[in-house]
N, C-alpha and C positions, 0 to 999 in steps of 0.2 A: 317452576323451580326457583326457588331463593340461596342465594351465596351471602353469607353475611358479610360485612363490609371491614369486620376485625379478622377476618382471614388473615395469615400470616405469611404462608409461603406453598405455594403448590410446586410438586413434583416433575420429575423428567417429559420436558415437552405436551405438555396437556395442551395447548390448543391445537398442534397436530391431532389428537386423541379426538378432539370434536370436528373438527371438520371432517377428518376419515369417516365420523360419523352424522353428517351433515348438520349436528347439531347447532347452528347457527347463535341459536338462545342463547347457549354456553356458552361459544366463543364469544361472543359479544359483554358477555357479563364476567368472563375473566379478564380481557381486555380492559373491563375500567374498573377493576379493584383498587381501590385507593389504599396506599402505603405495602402494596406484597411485594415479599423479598423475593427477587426475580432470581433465577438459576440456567444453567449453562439450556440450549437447545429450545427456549422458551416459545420461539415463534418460527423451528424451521419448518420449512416445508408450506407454511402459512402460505399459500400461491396467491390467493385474493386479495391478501393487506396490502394497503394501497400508500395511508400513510400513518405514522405514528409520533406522537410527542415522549421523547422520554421523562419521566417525573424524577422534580427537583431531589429527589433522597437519592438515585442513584447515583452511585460511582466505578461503576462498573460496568462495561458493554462485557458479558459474560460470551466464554466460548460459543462458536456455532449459533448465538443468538438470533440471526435471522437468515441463516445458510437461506437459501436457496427461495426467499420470498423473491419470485419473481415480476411479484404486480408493484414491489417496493417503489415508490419514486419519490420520496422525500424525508428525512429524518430531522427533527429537531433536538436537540442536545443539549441539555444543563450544563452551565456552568462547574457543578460539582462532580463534573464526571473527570477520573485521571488517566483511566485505560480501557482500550476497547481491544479486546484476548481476540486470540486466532481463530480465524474465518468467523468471526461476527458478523460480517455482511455479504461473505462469499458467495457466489453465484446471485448474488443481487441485480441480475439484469436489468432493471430498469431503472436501476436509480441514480437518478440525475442531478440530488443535490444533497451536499451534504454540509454543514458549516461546525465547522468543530472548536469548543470551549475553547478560551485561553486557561484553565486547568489542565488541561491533555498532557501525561507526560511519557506515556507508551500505547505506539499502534503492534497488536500483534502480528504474527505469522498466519499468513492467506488472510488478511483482517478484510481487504476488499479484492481480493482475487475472483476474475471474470465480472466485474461491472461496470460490464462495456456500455452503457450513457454516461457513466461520468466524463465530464469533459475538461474542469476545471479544479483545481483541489488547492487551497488557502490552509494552510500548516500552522498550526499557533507558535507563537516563541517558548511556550513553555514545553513544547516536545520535544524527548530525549531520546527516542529509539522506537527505531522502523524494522520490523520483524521481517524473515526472509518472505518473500513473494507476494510481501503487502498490498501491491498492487498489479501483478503481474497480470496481463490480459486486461487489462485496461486499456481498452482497444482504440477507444475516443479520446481520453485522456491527454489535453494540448498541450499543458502547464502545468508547471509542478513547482511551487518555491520552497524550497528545505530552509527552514531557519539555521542561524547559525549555532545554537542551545543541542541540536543532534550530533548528539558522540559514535550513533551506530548507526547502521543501516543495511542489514539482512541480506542474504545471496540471492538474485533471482527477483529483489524488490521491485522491479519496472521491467520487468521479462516480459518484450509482445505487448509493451503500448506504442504501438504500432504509428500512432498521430501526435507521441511527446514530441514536437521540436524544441522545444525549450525546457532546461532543466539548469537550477545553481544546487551545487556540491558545496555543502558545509566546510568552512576552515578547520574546523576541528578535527575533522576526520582523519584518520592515519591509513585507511586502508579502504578499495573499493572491492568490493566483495565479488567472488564468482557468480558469474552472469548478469550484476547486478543492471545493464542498459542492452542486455542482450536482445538483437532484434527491432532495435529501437527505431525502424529502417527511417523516421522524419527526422530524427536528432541531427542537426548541420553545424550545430557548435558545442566544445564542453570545454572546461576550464577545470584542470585538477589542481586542487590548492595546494601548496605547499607543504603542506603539514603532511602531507599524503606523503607512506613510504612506500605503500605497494600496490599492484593493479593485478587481481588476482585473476581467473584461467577464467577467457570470456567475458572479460569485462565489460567488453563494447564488441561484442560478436556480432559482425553480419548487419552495421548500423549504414546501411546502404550508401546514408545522406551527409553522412560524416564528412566535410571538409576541412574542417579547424580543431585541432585539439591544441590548448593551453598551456604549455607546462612551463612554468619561472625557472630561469638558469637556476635558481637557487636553493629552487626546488631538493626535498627529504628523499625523493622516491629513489628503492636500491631496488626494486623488483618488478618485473614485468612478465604476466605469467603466459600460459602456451593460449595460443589462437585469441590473446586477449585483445586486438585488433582487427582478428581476421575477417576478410569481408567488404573491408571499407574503401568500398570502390573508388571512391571520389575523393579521398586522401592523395593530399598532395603533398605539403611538406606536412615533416616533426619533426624538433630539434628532443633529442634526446637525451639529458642531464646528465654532467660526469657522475653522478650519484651511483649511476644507475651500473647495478654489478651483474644482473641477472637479466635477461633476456629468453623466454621459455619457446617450446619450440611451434615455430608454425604462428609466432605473433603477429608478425604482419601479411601473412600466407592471405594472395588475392584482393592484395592493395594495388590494383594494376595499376594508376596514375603516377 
């Protein structure tokens, strides 16, 4: 079989298409097309790819690009890359390392949802926005540094990373979104900036480890939404900002301490 090398662009998920057909030949020889315009679903399902270099033309991690390669354990990433769309690497169970351009200026929705080996994750300054669930089930996941360039950051983005203790909340931010540390049961410290006006339902739901929450007398925050503490056994004090107008119901429900 021969593929010519000026190929342009191949359609919805062909390398799944070969391997369902154990055609090995194939997959091996779309894999290194030099310069083809890659499209959304290109490698799911791909169980055996182990590791891949992305090439210098792309700029874009397209949807569901590697859902569900479960043998994934390493990616390398150009420079020229600015966005990686939702669930590009979802269900990536194995992969363990990821080092992301300083071009990056949006991670999508589920972009690394269930990639439970990551354990570590280095954020470029030039990223603007973390998509809802971006990293939810990120099970290993110790550390997380948000630069301070992030204006947004998605509902449910760190839902059940069950081993984040440490995590910085951008100044910029005005709002933590629902569920966004939900379950987060190793988190023992957080610090909500100032700039923050609201703490939306769930915030920091059921964060087992939670001893210290942050908040500046001078703090923005008018809103604290329902059950967005609840859980947090091991909460002892918070001082609570005269900001603050709104108190939802059930927010600190099974803060025994």
């Amino acid at each position: 079989m021969e593929i010519y090398s000026s190929l342009g662009k191949i359609g919805y998920s062909p390398l799944r298409t070969a391997i369902d057909n154990q055609n090995y030949e194939l997959f091996n020889m779309l894999k290194a097309l030099p310069n083809i315009e890659y499209c959304q679903n290109y490698f799911r399902y791909c169980f055996n790819l182990i590791t891949f270099k992305i090439p210098s033309y792309v700029k874009t991690i397209y949807p569901k690009f590697f859902t569900h390669c479960t043998s994934l354990n390493k990616v390398a990433l150009h420079s020229s890359i600015t966005s990686i769309e939702e669930e590009a690497f979802s269900g990536c169970s194995s992969l363990k390392e990821i080092k992301f351009p300083s071009s990056l200026i949006n991670i999508g929705s589920e972009a690394f949802y269930g990639c439970y080996s990551l354990k570590e994750i280095k954020l470029p300054s030039s990223l603007k926005a973390i998509g809802d669930e971006a990293f939810s089930e990120c099970t290993q996941l110790e550390e997380i540094s948000i630069p301070s360039s992030v204006t947004s950051i998605g509902k449910f983005a760190f839902n059940k990373c069950s081993a984040l203790a440490q995590v910085s909340i951008p100044p910029q931010l005005t709002t933590i979104e629902e569920g966004k540390f939900k379950f987060c049961v190793s988190l023992a410290k957080i610090s909500i900036p100032s700039s923050a006006t609201r703490i939306e339902k769930e915030g920091f739901y059921f964060c087992g480890s939670l001893k210290e929450i942050d908040i500046s007398s001078s703090s923005s925050l008018t809103f604290i939404g329902e059950e967005a503490f609840r859980g947090n056994s091991e909460l002892i004090e918070l001082s609570i900002p005269p900001s603050v107008n709104h108190i939802g119901k059930s927010a600190f429900c099974e803060c025994y301490n």
